[in-house]
C-alpha positions in Angstrom: 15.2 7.0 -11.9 12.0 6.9 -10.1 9.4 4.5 -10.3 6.3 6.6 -12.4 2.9 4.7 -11.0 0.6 7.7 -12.0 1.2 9.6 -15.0 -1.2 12.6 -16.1 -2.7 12.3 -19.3 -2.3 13.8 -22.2 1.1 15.7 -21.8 1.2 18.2 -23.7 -2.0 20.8 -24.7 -1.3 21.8 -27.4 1.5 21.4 -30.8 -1.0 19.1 -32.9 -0.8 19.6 -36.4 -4.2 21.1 -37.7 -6.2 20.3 -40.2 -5.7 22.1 -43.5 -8.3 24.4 -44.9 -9.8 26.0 -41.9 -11.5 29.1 -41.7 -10.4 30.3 -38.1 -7.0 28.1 -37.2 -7.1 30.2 -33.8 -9.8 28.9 -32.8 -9.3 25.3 -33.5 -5.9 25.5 -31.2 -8.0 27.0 -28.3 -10.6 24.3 -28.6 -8.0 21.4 -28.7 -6.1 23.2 -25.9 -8.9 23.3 -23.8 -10.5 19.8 -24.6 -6.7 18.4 -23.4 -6.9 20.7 -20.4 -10.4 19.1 -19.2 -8.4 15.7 -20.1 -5.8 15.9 -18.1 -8.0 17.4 -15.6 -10.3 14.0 -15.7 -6.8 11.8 -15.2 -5.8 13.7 -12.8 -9.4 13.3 -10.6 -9.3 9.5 -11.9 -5.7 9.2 -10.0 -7.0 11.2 -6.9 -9.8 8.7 -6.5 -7.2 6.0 -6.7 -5.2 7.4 -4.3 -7.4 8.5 -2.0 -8.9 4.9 -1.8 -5.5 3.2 -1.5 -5.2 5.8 1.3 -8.7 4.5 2.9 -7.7 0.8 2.7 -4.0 1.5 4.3 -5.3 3.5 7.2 -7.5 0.4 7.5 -5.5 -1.8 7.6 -3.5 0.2 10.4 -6.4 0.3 12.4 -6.9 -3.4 12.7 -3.3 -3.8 13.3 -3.2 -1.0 15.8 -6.3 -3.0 17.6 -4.2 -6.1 17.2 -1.6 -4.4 19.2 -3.3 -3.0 22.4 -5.0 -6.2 22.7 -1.5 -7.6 22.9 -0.6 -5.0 25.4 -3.7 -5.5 27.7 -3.2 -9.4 27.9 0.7 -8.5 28.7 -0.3 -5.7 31.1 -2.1 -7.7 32.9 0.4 -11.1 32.6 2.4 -8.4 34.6 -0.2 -7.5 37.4 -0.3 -11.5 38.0 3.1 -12.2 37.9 4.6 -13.3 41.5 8.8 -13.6 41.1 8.4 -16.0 44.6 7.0 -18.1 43.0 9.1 -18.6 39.9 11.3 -21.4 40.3 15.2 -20.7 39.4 17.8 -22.8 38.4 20.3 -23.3 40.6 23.2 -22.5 38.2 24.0 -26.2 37.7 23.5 -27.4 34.1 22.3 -30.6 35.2 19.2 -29.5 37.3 18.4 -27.1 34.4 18.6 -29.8 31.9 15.8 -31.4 34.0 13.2 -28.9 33.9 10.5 -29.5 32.0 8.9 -26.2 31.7 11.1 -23.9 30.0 10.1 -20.3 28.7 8.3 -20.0 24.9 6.4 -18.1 22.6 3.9 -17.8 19.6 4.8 -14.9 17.6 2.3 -15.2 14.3 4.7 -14.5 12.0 3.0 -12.4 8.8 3.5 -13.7 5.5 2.4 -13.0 2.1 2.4 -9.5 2.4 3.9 -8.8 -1.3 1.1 -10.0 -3.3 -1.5 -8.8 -5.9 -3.7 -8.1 -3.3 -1.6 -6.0 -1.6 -0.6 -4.0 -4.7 -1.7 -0.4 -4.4 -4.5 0.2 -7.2 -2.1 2.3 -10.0 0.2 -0.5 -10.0 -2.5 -2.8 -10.5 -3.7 -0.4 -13.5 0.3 -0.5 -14.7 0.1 -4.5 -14.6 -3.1 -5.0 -16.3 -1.9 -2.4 -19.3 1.8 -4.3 -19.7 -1.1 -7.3 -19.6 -2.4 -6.1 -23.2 0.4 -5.0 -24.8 2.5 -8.0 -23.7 -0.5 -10.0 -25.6 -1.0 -7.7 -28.2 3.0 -7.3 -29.2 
């Protein structure tokens, strides 16, 4: 079953009971029908905005990242332009003389962490969690 984050509100336009003792009933339907029509079309706009700004905020974050990368992939570039094999010292295929180096090869990968956290929630799960908030204190 899928995972509902955004749900359209009110579901259904009409099927209220009326009021009794109304001089046009027609015309009470229409004007419930339509007054739930321009509510769902308000949810519907509120969840737009939402996800359009989640949108924003990814493609953000993408950027940065993306930046992250070709500066990563200029430094390596030009590691590469620099790099002279003559000059790299091999072992001679004894274990001895390698366990004698002193400069072996390493790296610093930044590791990222805390990537599943509030913060990174998208906004309609953040409106899901604050709403189980209430009636979690309420019930």
């Amino acid at each position: 079953m899928p995972f509902v984050s955004r749900q359209v509100d009110p579901i259904q336009l009409a099927g209220r009971p009326l009021p009794y003792h109304l001089d046009n009933p027609l015309e009470c339907v229409s004007n419930q029908t339509l007054c739930d029509a321009m509510r769902q079309l308000s949810s519907l706009l509120r969840h737009a905005d939402t996800l359009f700004s989640d949108l924003e905020s990814q493609c953000g974050k993408l950027t940065t990242r993306t930046k992250g990368l070709t500066g990563r992939i200029v430094i390596i570039a030009e590691k590469v332009e620099k790099f002279d094999p003559k000059k790299e010292k091999i072992p001679c295929g004894d274990l001895v003389s390698f366990s004698r180096l002193k400069s072996h090869f390493a790296t610093s990968y930044t590791l990222t962490d805390n990537i599943f956290n509030p913060e990174s929630r998208p906004t309609a799960v953040n409106i899901l969690y604050e709403e189980a908030k209430k009636h979690n204190n309420t019930g």
